[in-house]
PQR file with spaces between the fields and no chain letter, atoms N, CA, C, O and H, PARSE charges and radii, in Angstrom:
ATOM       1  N    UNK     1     -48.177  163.157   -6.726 -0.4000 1.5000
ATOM       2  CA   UNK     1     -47.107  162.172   -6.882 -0.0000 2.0000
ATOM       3  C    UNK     1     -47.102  161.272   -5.650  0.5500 1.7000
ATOM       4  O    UNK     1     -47.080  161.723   -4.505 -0.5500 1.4000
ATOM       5  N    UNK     2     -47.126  159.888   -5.970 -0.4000 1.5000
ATOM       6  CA   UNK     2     -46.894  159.219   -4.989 -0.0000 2.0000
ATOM       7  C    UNK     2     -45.990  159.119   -4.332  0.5500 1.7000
ATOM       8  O    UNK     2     -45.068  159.703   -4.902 -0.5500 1.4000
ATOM       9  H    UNK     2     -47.144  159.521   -6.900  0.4000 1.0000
ATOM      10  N    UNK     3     -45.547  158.551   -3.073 -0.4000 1.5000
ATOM      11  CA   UNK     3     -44.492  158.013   -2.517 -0.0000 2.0000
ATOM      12  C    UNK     3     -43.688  157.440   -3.328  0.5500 1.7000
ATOM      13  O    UNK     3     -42.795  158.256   -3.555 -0.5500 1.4000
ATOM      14  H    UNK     3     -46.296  158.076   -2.610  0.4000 1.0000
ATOM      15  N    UNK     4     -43.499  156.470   -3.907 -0.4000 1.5000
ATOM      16  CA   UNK     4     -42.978  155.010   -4.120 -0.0000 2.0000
ATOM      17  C    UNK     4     -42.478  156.131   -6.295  0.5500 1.7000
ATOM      18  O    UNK     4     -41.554  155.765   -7.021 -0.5500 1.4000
ATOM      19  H    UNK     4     -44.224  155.806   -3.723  0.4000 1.0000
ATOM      20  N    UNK     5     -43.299  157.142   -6.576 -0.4000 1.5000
ATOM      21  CA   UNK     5     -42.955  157.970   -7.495 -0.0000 2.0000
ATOM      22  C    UNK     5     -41.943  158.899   -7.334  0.5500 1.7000
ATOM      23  O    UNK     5     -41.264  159.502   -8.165 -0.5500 1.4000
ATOM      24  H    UNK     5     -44.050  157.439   -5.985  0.4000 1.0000
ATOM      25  N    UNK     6     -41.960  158.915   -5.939 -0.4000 1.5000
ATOM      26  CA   UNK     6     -41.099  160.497   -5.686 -0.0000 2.0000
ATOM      27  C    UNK     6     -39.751  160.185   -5.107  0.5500 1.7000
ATOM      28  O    UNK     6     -38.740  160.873   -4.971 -0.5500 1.4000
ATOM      29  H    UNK     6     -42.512  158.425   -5.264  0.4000 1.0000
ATOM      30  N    UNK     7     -40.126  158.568   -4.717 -0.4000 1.5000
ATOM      31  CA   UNK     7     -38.777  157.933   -4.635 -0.0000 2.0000
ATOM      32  C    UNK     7     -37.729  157.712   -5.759  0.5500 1.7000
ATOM      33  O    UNK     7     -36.552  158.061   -5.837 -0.5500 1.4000
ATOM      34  H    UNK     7     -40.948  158.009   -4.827  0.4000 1.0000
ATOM      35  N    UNK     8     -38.539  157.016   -6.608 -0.4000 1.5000
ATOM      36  CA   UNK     8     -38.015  156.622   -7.671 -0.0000 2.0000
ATOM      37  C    UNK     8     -37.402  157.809   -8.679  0.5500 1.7000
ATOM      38  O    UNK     8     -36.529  157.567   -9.512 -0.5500 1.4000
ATOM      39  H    UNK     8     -39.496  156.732   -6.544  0.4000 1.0000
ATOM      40  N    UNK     9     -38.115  159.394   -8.432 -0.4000 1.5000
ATOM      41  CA   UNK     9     -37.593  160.048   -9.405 -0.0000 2.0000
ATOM      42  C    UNK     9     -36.442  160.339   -8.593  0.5500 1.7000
ATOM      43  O    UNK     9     -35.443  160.132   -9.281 -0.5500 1.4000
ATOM      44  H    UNK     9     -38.825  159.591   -7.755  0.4000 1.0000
ATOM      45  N    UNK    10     -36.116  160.751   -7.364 -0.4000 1.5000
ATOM      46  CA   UNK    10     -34.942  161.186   -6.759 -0.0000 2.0000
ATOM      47  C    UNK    10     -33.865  160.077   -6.680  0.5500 1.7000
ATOM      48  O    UNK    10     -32.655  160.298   -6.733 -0.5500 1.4000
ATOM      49  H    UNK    10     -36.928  160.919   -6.805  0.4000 1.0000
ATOM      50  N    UNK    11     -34.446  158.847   -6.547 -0.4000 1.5000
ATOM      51  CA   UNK    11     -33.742  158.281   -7.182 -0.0000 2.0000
ATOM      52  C    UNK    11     -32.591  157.825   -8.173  0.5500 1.7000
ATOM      53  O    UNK    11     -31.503  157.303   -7.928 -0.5500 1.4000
ATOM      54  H    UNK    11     -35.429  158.668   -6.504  0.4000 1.0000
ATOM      55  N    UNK    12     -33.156  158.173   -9.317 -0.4000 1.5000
ATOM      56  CA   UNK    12     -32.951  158.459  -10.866 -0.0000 2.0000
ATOM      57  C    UNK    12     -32.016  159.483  -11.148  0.5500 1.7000
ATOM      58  O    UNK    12     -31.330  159.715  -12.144 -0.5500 1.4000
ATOM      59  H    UNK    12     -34.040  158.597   -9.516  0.4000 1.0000
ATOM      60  N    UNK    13     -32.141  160.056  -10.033 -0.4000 1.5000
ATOM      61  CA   UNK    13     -31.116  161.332  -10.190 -0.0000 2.0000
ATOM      62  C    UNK    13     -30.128  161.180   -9.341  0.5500 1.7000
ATOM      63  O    UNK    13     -29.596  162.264   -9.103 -0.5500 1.4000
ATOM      64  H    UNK    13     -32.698  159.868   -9.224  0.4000 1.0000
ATOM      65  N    UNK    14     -29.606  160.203   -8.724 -0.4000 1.5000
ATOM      66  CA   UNK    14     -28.479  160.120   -8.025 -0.0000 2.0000
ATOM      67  C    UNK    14     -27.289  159.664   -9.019  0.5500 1.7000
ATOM      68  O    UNK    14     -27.482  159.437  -10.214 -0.5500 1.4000
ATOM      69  H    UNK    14     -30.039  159.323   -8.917  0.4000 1.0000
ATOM      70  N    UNK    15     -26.191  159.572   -8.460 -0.4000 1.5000
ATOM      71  CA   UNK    15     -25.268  159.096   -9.067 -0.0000 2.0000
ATOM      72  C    UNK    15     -24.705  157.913   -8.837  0.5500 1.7000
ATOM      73  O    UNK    15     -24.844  157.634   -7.646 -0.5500 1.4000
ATOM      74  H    UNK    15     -26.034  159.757   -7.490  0.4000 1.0000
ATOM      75  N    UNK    16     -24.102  157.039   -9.458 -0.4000 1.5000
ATOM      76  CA   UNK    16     -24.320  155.239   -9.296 -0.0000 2.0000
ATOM      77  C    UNK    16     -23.712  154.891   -7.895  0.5500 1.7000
ATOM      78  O    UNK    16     -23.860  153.861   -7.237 -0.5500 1.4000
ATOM      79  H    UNK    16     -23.989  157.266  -10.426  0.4000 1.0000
ATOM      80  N    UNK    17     -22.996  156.004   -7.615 -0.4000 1.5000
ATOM      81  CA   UNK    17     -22.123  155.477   -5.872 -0.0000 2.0000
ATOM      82  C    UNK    17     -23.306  155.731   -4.931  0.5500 1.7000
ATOM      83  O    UNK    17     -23.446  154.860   -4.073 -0.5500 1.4000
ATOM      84  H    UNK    17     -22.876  156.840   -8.149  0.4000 1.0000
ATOM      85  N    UNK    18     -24.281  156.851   -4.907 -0.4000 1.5000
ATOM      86  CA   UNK    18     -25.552  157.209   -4.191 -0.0000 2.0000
ATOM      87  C    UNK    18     -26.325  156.418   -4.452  0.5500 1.7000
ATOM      88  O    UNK    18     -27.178  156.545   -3.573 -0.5500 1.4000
ATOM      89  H    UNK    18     -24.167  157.559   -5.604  0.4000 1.0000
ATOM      90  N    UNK    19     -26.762  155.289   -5.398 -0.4000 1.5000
ATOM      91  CA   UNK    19     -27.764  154.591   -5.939 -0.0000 2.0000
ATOM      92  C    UNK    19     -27.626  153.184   -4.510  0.5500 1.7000
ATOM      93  O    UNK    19     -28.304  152.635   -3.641 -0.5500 1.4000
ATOM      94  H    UNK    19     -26.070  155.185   -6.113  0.4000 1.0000
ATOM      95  N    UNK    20     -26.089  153.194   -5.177 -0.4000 1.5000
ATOM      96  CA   UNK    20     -25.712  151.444   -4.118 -0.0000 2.0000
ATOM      97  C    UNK    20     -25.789  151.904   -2.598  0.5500 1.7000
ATOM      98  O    UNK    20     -26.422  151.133   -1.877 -0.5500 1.4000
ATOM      99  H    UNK    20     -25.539  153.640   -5.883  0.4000 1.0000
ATOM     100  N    UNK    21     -25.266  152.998   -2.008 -0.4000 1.5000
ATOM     101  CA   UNK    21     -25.505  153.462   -0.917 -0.0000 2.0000
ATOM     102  C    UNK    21     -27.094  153.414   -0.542  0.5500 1.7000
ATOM     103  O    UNK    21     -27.378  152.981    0.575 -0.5500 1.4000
ATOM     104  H    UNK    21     -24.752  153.625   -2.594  0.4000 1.0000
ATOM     105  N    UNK    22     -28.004  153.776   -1.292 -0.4000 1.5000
ATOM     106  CA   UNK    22     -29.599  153.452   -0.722 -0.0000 2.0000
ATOM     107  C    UNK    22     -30.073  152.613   -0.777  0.5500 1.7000
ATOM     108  O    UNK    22     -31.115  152.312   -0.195 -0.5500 1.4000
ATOM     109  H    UNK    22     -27.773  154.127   -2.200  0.4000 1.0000
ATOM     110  N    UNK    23     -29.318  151.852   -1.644 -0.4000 1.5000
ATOM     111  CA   UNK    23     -30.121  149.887   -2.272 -0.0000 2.0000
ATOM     112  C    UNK    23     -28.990  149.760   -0.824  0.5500 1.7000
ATOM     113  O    UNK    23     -29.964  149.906   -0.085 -0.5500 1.4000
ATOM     114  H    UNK    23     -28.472  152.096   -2.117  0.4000 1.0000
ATOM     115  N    UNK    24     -28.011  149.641    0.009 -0.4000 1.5000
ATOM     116  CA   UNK    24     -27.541  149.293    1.197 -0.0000 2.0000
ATOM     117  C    UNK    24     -28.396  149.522    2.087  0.5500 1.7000
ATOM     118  O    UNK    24     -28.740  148.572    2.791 -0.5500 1.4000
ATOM     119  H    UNK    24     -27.220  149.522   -0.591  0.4000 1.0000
ATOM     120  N    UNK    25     -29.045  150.979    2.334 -0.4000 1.5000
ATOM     121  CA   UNK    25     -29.438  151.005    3.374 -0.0000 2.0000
ATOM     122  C    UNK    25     -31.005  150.858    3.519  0.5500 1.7000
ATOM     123  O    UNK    25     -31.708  150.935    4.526 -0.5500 1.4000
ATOM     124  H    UNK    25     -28.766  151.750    1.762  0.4000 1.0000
ATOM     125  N    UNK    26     -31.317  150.635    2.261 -0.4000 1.5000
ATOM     126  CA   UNK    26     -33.020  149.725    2.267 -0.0000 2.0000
ATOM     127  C    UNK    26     -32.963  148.063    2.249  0.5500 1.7000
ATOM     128  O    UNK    26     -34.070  147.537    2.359 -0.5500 1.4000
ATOM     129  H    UNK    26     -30.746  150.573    1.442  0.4000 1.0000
ATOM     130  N    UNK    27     -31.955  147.264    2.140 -0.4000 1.5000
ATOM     131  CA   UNK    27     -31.569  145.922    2.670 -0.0000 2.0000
ATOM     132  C    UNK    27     -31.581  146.184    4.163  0.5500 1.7000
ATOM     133  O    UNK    27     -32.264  145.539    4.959 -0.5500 1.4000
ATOM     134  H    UNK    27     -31.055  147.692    2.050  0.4000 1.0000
ATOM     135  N    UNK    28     -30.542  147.465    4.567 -0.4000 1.5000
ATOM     136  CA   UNK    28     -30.115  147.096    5.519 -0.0000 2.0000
ATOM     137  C    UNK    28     -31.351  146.970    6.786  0.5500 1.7000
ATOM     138  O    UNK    28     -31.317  146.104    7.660 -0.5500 1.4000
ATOM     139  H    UNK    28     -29.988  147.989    3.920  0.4000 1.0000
ATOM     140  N    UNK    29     -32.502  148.106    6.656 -0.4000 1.5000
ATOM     141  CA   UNK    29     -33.817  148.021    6.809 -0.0000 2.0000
ATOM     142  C    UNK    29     -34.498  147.096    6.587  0.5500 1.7000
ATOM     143  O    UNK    29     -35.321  146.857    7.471 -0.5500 1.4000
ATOM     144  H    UNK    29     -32.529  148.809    5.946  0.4000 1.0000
ATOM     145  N    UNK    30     -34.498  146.496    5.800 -0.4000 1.5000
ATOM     146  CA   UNK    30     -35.384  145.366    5.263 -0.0000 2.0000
ATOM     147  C    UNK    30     -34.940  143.553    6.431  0.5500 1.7000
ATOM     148  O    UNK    30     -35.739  142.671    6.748 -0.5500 1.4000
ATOM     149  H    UNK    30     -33.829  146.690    5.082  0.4000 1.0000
ATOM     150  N    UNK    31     -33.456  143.642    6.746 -0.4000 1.5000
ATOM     151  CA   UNK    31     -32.974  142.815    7.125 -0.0000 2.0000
ATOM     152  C    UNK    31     -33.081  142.925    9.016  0.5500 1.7000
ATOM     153  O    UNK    31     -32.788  141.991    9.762 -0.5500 1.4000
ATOM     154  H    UNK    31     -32.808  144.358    6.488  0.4000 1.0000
ATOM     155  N    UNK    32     -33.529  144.185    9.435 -0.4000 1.5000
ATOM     156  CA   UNK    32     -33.965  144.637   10.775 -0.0000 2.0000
ATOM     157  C    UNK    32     -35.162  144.343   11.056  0.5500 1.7000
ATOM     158  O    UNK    32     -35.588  143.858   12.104 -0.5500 1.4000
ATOM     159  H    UNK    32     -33.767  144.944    8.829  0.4000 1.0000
ATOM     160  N    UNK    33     -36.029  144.790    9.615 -0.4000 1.5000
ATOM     161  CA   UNK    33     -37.320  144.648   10.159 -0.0000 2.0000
ATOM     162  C    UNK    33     -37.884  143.061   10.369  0.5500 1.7000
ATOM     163  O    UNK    33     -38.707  142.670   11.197 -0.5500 1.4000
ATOM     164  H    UNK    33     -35.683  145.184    8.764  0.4000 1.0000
ATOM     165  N    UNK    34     -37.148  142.267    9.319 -0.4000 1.5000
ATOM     166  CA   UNK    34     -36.777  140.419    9.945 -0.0000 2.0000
ATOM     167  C    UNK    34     -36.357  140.317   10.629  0.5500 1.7000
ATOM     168  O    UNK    34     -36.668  139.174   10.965 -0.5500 1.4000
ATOM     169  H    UNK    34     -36.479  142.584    8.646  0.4000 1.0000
ATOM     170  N    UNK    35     -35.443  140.830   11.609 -0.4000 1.5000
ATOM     171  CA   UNK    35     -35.068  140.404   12.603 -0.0000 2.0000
ATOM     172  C    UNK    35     -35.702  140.469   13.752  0.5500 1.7000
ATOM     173  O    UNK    35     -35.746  139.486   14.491 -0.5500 1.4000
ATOM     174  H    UNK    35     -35.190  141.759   11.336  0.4000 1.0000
ATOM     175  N    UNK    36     -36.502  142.073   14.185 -0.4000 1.5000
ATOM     176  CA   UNK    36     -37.510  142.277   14.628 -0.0000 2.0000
ATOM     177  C    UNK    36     -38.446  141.357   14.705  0.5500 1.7000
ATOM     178  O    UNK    36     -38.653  140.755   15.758 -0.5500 1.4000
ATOM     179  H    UNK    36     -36.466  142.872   13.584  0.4000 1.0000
ATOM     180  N    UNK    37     -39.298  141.076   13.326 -0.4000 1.5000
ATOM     181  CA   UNK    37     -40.340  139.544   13.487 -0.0000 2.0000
ATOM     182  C    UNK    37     -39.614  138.892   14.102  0.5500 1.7000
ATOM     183  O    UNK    37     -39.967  138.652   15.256 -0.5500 1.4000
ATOM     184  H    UNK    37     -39.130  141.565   12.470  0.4000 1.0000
ATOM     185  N    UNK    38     -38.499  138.409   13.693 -0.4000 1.5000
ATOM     186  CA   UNK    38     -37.901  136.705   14.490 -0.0000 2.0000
ATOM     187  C    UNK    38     -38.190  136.665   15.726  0.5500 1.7000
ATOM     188  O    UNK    38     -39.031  135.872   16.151 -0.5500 1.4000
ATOM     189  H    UNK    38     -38.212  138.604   12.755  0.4000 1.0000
ATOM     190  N    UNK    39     -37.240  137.911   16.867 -0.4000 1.5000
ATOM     191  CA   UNK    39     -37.918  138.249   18.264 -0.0000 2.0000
ATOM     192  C    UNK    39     -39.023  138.255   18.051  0.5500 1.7000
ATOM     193  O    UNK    39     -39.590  137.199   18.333 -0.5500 1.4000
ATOM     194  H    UNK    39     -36.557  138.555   16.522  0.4000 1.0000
ATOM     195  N    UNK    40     -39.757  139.205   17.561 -0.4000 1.5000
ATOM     196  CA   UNK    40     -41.248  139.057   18.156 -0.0000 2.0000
ATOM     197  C    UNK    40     -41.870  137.683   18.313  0.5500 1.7000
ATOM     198  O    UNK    40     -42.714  137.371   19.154 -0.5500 1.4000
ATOM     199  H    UNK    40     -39.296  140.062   17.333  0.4000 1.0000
ATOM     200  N    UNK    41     -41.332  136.906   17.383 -0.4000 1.5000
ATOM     201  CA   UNK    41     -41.894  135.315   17.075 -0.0000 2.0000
ATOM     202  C    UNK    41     -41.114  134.448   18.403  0.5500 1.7000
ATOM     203  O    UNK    41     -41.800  133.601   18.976 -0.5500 1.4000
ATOM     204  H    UNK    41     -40.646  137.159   16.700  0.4000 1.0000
ATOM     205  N    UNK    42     -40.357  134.569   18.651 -0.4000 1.5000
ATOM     206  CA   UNK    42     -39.175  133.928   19.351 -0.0000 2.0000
ATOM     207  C    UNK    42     -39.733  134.628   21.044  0.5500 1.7000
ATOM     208  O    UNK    42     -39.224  134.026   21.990 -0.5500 1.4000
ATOM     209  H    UNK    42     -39.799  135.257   18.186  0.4000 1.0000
ATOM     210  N    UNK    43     -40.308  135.326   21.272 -0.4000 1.5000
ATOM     211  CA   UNK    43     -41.006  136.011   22.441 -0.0000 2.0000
ATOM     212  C    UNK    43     -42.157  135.493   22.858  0.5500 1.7000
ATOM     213  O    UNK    43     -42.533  135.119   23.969 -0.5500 1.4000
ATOM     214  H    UNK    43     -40.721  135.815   20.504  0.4000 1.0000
ATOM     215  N    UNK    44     -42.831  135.534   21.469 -0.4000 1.5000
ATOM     216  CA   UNK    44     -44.103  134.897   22.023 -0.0000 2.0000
ATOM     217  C    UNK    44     -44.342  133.595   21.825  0.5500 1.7000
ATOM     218  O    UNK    44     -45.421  133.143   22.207 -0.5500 1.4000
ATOM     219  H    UNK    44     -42.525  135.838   20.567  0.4000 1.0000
ATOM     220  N    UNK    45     -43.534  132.878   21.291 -0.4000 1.5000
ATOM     221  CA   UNK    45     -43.207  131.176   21.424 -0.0000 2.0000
ATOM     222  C    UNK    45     -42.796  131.170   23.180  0.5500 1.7000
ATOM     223  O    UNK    45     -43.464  130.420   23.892 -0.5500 1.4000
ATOM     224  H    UNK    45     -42.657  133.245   20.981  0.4000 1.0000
ATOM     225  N    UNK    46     -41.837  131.911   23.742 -0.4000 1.5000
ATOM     226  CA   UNK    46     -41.546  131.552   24.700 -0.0000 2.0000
ATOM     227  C    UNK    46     -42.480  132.281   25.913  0.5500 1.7000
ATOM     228  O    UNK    46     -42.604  131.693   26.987 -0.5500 1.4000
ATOM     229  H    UNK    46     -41.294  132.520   23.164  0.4000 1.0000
ATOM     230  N    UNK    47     -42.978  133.285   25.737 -0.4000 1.5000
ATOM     231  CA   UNK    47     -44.102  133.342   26.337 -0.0000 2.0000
ATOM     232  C    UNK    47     -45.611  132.636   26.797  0.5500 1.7000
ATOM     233  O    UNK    47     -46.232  132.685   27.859 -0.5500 1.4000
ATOM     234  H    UNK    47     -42.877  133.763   24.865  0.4000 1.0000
ATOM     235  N    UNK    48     -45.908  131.933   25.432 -0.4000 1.5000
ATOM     236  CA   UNK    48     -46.778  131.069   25.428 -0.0000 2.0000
ATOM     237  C    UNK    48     -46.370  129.261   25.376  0.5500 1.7000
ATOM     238  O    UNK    48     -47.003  128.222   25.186 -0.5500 1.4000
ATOM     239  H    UNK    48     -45.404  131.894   24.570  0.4000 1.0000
ATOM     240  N    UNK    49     -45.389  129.521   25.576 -0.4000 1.5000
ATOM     241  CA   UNK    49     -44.857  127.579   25.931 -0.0000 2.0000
ATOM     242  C    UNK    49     -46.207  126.738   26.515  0.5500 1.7000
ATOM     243  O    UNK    49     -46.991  125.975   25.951 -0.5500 1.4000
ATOM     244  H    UNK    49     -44.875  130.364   25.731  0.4000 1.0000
ATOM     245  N    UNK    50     -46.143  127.081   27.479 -0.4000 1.5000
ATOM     246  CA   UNK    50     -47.333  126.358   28.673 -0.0000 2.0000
ATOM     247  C    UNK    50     -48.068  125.429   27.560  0.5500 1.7000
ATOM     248  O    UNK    50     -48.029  124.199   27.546 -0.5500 1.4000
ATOM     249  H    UNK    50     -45.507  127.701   27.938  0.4000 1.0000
ATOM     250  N    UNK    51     -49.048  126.634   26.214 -0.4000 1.5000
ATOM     251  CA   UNK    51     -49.769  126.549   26.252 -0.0000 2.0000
ATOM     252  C    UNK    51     -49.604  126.038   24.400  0.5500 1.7000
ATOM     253  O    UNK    51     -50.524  125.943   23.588 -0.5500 1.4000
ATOM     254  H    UNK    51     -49.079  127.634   26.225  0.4000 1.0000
ATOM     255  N    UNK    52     -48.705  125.884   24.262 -0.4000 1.5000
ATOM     256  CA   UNK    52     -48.100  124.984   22.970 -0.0000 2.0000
ATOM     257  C    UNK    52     -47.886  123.820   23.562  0.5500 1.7000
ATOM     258  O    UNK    52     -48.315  122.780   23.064 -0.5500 1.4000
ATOM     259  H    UNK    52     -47.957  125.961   24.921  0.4000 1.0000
ATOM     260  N    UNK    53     -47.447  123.835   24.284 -0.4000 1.5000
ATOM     261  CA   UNK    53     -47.092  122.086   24.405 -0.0000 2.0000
ATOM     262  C    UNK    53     -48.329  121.165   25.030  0.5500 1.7000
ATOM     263  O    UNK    53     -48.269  119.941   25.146 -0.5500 1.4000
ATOM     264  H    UNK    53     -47.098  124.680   24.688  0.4000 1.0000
ATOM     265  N    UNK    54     -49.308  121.880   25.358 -0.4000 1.5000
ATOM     266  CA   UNK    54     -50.840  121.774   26.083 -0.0000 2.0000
ATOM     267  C    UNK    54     -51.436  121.372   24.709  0.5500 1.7000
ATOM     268  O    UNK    54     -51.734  120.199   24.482 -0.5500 1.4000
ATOM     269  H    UNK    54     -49.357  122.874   25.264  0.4000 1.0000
ATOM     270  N    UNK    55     -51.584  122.233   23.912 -0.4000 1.5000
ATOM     271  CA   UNK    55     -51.795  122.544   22.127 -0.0000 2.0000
ATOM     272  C    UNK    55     -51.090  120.946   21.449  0.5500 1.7000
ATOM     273  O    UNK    55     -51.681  120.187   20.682 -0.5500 1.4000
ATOM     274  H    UNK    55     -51.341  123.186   24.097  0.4000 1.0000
ATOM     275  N    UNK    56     -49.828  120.783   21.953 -0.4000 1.5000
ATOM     276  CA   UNK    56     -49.559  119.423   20.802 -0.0000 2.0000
ATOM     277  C    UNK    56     -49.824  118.402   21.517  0.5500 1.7000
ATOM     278  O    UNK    56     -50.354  117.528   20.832 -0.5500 1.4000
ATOM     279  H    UNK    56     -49.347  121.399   22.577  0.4000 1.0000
ATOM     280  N    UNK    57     -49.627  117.975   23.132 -0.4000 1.5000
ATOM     281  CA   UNK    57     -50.467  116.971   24.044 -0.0000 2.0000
ATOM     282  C    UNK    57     -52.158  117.136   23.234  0.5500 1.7000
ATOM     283  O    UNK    57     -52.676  116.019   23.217 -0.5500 1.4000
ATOM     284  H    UNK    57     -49.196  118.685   23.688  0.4000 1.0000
ATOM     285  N    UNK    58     -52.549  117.588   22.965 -0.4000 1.5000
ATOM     286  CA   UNK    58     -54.018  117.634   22.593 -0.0000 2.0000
ATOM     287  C    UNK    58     -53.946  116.791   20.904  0.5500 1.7000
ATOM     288  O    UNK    58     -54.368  115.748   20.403 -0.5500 1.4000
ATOM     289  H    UNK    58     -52.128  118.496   22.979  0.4000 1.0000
ATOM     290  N    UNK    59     -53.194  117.911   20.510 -0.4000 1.5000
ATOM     291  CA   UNK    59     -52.902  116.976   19.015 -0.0000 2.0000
ATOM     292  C    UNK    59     -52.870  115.208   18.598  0.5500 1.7000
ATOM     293  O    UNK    59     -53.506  114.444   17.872 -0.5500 1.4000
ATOM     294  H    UNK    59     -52.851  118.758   20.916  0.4000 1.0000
ATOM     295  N    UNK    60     -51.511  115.130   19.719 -0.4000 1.5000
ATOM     296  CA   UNK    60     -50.949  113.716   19.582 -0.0000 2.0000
ATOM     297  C    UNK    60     -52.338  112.683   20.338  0.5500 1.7000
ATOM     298  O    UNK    60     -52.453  111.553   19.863 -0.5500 1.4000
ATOM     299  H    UNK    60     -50.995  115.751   20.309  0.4000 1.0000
ATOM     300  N    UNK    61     -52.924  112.926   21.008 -0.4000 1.5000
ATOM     301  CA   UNK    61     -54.077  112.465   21.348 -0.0000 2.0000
ATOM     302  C    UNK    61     -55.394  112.186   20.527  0.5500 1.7000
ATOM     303  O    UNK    61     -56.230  111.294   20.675 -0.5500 1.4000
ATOM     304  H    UNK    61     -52.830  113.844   21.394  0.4000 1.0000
ATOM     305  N    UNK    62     -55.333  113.117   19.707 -0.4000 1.5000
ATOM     306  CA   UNK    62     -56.740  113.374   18.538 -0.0000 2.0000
ATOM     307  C    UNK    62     -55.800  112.286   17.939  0.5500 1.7000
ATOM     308  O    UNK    62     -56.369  111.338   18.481 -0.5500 1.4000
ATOM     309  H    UNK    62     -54.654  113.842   19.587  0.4000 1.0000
ATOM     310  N    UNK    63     -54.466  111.509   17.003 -0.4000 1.5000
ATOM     311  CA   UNK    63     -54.720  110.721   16.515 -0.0000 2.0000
ATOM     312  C    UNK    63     -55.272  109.384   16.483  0.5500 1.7000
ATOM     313  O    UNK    63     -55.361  108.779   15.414 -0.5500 1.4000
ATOM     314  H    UNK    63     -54.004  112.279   16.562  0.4000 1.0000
């Protein structure tokens, strides 16, 4: 049985107040692990500045 099978059967067997409680807390996961990217994205934008704005000086030049 797979994962994503063994979820779904235990699942199936909850009761509708346990159902919305796990569809909560797999958003609520789902909405961390985006937030996570954003920092990570938002880190290494500002980590690498120097060398973005080096990157679009080069750009605006090639036209």
């Amino acid at each position: 049985m797979t994962l994503a099978e063994k979820l779904l059967q235990d699942f199936q067997a909850l009761p509708d107040e346990k159902k919305r409680q796990v569809i909560n807390f797999v958003e609520f996961l789902c909405a961390k692990q985006q937030q996570e990217l954003e920092q990570m994205t938002d880190n290494s934008i500002t980590e690498n500045e120097e060398e973005f704005v080096e990157l679009a000086k080069q750009c605006v030049r090639g036209r």
